[in-house]
C-alpha positions as CSV (number, residue, x, y, z in Angstrom):
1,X,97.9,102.3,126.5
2,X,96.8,105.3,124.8
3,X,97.2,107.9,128.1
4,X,94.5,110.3,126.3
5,X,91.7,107.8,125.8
6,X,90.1,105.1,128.1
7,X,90.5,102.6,125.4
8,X,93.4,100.4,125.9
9,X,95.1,97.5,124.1
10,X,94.2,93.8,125.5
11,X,97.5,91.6,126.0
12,X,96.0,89.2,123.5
13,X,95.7,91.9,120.8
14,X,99.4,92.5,120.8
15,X,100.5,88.9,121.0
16,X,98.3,88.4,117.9
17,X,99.6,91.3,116.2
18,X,103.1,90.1,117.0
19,X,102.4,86.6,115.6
20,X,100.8,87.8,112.7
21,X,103.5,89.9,111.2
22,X,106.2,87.5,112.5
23,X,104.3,84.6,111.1
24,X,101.2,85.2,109.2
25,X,102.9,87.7,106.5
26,X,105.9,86.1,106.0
27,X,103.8,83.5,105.0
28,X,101.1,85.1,102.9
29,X,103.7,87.5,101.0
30,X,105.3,84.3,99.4
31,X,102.6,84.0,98.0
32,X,102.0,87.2,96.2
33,X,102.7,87.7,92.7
34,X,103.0,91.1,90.4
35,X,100.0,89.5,88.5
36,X,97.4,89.4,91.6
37,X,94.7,91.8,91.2
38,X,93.2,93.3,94.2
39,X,89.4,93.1,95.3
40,X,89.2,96.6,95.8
41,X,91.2,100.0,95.3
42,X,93.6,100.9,92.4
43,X,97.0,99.9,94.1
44,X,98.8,97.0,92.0
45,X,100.5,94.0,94.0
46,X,104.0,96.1,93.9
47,X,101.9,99.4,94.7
48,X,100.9,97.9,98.1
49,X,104.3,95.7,99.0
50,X,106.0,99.1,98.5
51,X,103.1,101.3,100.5
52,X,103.6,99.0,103.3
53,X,107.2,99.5,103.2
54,X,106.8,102.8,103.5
55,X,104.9,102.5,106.1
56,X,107.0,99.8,108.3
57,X,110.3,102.0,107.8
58,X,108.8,105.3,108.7
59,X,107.5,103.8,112.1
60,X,111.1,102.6,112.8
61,X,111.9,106.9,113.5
62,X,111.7,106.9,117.5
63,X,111.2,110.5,118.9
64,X,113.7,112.3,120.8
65,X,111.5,114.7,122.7
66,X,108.3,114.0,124.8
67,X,104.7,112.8,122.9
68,X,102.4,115.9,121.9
69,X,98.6,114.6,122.8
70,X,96.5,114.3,119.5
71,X,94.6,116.8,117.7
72,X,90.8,115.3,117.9
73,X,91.2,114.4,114.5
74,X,94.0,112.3,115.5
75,X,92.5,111.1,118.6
76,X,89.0,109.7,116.2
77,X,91.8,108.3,113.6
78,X,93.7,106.4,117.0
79,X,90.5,105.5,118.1
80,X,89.1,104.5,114.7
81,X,92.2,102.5,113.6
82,X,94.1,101.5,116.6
83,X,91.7,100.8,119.5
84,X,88.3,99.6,117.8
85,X,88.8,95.7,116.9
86,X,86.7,96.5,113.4
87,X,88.6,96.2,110.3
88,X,89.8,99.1,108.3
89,X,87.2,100.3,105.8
90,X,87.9,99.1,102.1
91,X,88.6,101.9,99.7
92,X,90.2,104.4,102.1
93,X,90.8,107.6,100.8
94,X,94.8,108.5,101.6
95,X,95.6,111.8,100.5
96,X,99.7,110.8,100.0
97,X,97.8,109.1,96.6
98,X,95.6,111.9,95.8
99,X,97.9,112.6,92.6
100,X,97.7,108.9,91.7
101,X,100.3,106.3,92.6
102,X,103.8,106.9,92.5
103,X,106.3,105.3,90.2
104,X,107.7,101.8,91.5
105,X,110.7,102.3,93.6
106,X,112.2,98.4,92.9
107,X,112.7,97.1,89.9
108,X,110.9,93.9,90.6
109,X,108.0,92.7,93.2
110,X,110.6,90.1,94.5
111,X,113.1,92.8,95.4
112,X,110.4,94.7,97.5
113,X,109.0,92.0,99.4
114,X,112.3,91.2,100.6
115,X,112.6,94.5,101.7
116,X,109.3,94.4,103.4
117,X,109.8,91.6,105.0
118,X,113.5,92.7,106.2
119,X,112.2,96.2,107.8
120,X,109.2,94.2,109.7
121,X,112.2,92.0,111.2
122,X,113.8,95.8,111.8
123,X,110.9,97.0,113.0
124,X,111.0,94.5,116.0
125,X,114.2,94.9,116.6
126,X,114.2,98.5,117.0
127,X,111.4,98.5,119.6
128,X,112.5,94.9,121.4
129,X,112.2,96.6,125.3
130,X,111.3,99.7,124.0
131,X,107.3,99.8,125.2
132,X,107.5,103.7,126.4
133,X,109.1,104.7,122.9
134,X,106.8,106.8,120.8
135,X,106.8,108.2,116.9
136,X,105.0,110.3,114.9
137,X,102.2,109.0,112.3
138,X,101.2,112.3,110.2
139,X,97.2,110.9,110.1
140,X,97.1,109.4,114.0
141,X,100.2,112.0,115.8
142,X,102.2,110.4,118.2
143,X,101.9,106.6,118.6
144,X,103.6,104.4,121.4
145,X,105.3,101.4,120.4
146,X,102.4,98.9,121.2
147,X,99.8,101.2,119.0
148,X,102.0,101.1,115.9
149,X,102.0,97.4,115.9
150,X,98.4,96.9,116.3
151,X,98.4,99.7,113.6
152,X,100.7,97.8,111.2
153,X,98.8,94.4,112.4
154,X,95.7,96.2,111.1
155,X,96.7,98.0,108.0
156,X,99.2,94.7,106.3
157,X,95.7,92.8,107.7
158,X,94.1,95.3,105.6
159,X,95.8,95.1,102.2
160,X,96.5,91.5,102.5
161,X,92.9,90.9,102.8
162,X,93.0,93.5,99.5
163,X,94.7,91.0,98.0
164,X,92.5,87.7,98.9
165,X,96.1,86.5,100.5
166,X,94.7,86.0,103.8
């Protein structure tokens, strides 16, 4: 529960967002392929396999000191991307692109969706028991562990939508 907002996240949200990236991506990235164009946005199959990563891995940091309550930008962006049930928007603008895309950092798309799909199994294990722990999202500030998954359950729902994989 987001202890700044009166919104709060149903049981049934996070058991969906548990199945889906236990289940539902496993599934879906098997059947991605460095060829597959996206419906929208300029990312390339590898592009979005390795944003996610990115992503996943950087949620795994669990803060040592006490959450700081969101700026009200964060606080709209938490309430915009974590509590609403609407999708995210198509063609979001993210600043870390703003430069373009950055190189590849695997050599092949097979090699990164392993490692997607390892740090989502990582991801799970570091927070297994671990409701209270909270890290830091540059765009939404401080998240508890339940709002990163619906996070991660709504931006991988995001981009594999991108993708016409789900």
């Amino acid at each position: 529960m987001n202890p700044n907002s009166t919104l709060t996240l149903e049981t049934h949200r996070i058991a969906e967002a548990k199945r889906f990236l236990q289940t539902t991506i496993p599934a879906a990235t098997s059947k991605l392929l460095a060829v597959t164009k996206p419906h929208w946005g300029k990312m390339s199959a590898q592009h979005m396999i390795e944003h996610l990563y990115t992503a996943v891995v950087s949620s795994t940091i669990i803060k040592n000191t006490p959450p700081i309550p969101p700026n009200s930008r964060q606080e709209e962006f938490k309430n915009i991307l974590i509590y609403s049930v609407e999708p995210m928007a198509k063609n979001l603008d993210n600043p870390a692109f703003r430069f373009g895309l950055p190189e590849y950092t695997n050599p092949t798309i097979i090699e990164a969706k392993t490692k997607l799909l390892s740090s989502l199994e990582r991801f799970f294990e570091i927070y297994q028991g671990k409701d209270d722990a909270y890290n830091f999202n540059p765009f939404l500030g401080d998240l508890q562990a339940q709002e990163i998954l619906i996070f991660h359950y709504k931006h991988f729902k995001h981009h594999y939508t991108q993708f016409g994989l789900i």
